[in-house]
N, CA, C and O atoms as a GROMACS GRO file, in nm:
protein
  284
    1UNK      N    1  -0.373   0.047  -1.020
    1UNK     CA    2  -0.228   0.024  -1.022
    1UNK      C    3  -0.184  -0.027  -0.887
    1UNK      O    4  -0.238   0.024  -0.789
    2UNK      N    5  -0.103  -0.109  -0.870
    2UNK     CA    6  -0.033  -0.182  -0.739
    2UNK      C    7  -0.109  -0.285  -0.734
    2UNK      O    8  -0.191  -0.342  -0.806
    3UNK      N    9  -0.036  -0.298  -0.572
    3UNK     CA   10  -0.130  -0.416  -0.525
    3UNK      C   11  -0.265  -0.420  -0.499
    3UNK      O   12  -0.295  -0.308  -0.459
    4UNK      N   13  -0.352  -0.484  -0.500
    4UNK     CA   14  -0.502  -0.462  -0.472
    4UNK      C   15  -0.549  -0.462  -0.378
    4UNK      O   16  -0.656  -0.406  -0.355
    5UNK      N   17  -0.463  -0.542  -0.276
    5UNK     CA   18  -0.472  -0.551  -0.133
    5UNK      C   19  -0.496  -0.431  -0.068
    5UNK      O   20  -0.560  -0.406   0.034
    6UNK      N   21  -0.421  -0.350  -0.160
    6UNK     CA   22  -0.412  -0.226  -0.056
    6UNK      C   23  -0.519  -0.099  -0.094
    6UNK      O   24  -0.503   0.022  -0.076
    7UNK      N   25  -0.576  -0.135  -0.122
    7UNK     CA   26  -0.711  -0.073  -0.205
    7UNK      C   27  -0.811  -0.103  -0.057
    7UNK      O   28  -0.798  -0.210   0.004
    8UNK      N   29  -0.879  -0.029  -0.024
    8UNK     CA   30  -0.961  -0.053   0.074
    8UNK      C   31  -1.094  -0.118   0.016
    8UNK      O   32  -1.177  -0.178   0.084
    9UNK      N   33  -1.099  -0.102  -0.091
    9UNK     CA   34  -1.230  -0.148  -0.150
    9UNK      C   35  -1.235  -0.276  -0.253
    9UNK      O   36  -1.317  -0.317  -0.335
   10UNK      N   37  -1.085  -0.326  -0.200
   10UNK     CA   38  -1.073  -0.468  -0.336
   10UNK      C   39  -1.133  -0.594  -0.238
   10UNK      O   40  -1.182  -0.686  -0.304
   11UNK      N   41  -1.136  -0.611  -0.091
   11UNK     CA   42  -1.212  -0.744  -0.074
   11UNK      C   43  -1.365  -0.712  -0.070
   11UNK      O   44  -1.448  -0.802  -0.053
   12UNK      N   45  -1.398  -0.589  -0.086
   12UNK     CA   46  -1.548  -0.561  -0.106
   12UNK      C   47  -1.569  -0.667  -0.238
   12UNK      O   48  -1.592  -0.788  -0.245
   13UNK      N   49  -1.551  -0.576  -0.325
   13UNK     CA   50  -1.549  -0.556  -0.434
   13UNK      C   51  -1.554  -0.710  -0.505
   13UNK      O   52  -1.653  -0.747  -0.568
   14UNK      N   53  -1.390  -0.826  -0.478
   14UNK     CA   54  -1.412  -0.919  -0.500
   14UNK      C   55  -1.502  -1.040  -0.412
   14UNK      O   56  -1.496  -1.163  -0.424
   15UNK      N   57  -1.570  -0.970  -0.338
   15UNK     CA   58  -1.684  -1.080  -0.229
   15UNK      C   59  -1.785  -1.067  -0.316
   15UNK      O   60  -1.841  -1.170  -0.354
   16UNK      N   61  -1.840  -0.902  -0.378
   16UNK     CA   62  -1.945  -0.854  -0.443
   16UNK      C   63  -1.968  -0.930  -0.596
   16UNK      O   64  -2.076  -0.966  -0.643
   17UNK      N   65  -1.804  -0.945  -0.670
   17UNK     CA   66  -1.857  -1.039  -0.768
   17UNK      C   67  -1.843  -1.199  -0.756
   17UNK      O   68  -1.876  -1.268  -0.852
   18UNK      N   69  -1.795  -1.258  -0.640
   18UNK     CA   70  -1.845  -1.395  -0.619
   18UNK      C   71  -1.954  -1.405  -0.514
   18UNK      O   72  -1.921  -1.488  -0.429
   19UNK      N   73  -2.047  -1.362  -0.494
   19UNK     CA   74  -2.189  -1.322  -0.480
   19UNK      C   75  -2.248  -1.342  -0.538
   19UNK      O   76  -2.338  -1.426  -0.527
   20UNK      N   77  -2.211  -1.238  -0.675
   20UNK     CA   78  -2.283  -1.226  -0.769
   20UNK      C   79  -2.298  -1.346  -0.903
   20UNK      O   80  -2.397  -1.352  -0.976
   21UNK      N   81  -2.187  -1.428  -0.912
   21UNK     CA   82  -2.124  -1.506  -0.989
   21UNK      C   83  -2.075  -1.432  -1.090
   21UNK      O   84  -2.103  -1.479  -1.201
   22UNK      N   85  -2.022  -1.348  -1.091
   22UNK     CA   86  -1.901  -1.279  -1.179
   22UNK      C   87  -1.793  -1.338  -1.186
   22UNK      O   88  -1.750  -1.377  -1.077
   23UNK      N   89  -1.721  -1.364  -1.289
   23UNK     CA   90  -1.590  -1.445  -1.267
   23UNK      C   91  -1.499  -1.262  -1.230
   23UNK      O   92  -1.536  -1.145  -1.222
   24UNK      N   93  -1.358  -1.346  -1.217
   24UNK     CA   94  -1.281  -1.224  -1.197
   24UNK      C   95  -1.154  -1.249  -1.127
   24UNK      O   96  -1.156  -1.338  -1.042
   25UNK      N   97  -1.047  -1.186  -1.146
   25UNK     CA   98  -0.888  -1.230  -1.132
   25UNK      C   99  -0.820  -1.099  -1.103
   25UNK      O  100  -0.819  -0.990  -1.162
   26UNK      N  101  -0.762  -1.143  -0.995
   26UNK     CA  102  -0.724  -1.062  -0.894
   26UNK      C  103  -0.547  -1.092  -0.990
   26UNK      O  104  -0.488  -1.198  -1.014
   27UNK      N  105  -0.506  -0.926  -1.028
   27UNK     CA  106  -0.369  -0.961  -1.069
   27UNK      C  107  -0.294  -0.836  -1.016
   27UNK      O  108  -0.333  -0.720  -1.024
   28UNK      N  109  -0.184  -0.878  -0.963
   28UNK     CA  110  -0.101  -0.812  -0.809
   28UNK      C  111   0.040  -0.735  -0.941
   28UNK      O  112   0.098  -0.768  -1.044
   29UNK      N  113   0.035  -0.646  -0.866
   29UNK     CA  114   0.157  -0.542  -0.967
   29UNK      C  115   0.214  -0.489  -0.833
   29UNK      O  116   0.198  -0.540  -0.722
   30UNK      N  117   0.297  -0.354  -0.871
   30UNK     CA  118   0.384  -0.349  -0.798
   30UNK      C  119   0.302  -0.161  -0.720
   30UNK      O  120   0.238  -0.073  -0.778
   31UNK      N  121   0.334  -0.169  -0.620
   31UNK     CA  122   0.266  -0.030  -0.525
   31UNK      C  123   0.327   0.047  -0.548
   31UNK      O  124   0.448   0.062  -0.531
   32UNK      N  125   0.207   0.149  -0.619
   32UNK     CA  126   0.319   0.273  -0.652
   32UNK      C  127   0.417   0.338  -0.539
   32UNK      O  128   0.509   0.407  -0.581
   33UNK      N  129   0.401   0.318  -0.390
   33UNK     CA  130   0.466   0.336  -0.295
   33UNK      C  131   0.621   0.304  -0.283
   33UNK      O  132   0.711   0.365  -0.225
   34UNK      N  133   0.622   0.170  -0.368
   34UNK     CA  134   0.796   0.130  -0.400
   34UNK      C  135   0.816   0.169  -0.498
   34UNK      O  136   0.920   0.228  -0.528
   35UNK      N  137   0.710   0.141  -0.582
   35UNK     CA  138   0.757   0.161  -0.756
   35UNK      C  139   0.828   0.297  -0.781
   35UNK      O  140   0.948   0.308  -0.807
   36UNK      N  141   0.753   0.384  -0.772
   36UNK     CA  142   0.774   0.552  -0.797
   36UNK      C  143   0.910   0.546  -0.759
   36UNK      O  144   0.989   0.551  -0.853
   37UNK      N  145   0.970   0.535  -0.620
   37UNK     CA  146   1.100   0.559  -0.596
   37UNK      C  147   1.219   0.456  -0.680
   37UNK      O  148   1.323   0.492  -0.736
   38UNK      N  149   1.169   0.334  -0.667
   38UNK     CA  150   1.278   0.273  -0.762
   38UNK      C  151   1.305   0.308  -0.916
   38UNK      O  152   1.415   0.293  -0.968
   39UNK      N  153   1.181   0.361  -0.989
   39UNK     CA  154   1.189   0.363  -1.086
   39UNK      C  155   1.336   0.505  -1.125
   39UNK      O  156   1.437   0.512  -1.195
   40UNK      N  157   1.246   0.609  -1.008
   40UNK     CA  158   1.348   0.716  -0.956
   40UNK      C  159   1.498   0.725  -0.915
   40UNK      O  160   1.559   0.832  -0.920
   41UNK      N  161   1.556   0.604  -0.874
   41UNK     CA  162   1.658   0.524  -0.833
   41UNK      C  163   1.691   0.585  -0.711
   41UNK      O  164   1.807   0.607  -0.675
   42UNK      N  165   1.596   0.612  -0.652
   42UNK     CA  166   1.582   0.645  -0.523
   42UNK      C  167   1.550   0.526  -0.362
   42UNK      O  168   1.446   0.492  -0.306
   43UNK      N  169   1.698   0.495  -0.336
   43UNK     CA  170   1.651   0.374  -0.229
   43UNK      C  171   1.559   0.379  -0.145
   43UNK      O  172   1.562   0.491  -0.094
   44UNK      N  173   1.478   0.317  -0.103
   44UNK     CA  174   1.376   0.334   0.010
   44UNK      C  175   1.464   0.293   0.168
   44UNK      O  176   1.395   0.314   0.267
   45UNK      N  177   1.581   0.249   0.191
   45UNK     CA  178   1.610   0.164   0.285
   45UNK      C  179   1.818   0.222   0.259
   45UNK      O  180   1.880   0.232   0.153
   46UNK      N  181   1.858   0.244   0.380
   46UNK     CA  182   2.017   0.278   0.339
   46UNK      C  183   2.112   0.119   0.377
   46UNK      O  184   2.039   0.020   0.379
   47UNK      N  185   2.214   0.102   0.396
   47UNK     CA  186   2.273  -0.007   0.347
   47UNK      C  187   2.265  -0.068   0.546
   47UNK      O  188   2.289  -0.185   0.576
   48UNK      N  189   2.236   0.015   0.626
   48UNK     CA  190   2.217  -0.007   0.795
   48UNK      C  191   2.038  -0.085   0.777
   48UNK      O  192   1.989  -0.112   0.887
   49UNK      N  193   1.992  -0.101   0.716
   49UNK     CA  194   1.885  -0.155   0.699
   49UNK      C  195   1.801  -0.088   0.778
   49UNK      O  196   1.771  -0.161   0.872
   50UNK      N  197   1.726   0.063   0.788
   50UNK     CA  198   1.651   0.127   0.821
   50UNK      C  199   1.520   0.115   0.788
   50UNK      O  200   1.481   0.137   0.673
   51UNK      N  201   1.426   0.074   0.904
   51UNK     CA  202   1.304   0.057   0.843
   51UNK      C  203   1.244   0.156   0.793
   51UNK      O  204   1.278   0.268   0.834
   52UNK      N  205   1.151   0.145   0.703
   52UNK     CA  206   1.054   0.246   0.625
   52UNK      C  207   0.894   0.204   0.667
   52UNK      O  208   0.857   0.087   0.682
   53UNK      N  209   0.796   0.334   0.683
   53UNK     CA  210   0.701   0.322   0.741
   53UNK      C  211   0.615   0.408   0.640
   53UNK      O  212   0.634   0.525   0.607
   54UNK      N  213   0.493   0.300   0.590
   54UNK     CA  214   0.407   0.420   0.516
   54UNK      C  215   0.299   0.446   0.623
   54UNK      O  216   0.287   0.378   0.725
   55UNK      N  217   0.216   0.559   0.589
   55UNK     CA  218   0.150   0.607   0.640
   55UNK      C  219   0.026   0.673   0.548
   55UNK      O  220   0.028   0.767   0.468
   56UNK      N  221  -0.077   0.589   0.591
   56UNK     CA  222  -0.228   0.680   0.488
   56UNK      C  223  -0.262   0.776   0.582
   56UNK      O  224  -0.300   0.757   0.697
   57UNK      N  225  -0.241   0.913   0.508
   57UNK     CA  226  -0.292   1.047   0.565
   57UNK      C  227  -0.401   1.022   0.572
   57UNK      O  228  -0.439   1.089   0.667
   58UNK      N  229  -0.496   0.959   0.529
   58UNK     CA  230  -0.668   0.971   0.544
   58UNK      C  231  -0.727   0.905   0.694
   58UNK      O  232  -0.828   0.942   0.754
   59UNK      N  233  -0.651   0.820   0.726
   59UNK     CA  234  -0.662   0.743   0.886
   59UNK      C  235  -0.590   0.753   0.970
   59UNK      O  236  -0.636   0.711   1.077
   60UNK      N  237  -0.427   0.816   0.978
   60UNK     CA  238  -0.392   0.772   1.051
   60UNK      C  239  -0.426   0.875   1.144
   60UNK      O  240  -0.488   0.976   1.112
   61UNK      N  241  -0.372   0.840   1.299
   61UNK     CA  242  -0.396   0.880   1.396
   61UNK      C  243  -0.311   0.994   1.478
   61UNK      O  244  -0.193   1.020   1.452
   62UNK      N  245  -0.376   1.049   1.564
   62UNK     CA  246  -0.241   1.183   1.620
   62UNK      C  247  -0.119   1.079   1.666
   62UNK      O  248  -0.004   1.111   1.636
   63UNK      N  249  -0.136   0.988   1.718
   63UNK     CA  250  -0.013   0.902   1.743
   63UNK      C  251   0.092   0.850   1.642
   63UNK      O  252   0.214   0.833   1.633
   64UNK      N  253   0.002   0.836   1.585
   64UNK     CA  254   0.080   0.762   1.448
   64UNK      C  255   0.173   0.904   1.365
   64UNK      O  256   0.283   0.895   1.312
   65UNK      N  257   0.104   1.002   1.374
   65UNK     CA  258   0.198   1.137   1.376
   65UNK      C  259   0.320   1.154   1.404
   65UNK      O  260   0.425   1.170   1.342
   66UNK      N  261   0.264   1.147   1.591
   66UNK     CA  262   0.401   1.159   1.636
   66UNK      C  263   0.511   1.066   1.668
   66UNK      O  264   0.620   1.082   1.723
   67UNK      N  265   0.447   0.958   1.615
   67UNK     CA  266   0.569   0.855   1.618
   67UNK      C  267   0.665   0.866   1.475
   67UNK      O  268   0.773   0.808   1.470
   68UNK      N  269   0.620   0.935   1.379
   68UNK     CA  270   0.642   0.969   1.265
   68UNK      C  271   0.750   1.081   1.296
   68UNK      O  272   0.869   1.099   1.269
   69UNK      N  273   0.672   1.132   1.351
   69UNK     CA  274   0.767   1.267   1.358
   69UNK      C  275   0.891   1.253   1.454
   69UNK      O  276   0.998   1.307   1.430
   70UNK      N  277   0.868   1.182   1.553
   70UNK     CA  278   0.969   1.148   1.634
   70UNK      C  279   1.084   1.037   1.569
   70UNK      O  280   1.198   1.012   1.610
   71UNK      N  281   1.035   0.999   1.493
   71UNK     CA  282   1.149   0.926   1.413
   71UNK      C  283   1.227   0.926   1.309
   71UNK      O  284   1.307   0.835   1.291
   0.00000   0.00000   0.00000
């Protein structure tokens, strides 16, 4: 589900089947990261145009923490 981009393992993956000669089609949907909340009608952004920052718990860094937290 989402984008594929954001899959850590989709330019593996599509190098592995044009390698291989696998055909195959890369088709882009929407990240559950926006989706979930819009569907929710929950804005991601208030009308001051506040940026929004995701963050993958699996990498990020103590910095990336506290810039999180500090903001």
């Amino acid at each position: 589900a989402g984008d594929p981009g954001l899959d850590g393992n989709a330019g593996g993956e599509m190098l592995a089947c044009a390698a291989a000669g696998i055909p195959f089609e890369v088709v882009p949907g929407v990240a559950n990261v926006v989706g979930v909340p819009a569907y929710a009608g929950v804005p991601l952004r208030d009308a001051q145009g506040a940026d929004v920052r995701f963050v993958d718990a699996r990498t990020a860094s103590e910095r990336c923490w506290s810039e999180v937290g500090a903001s």
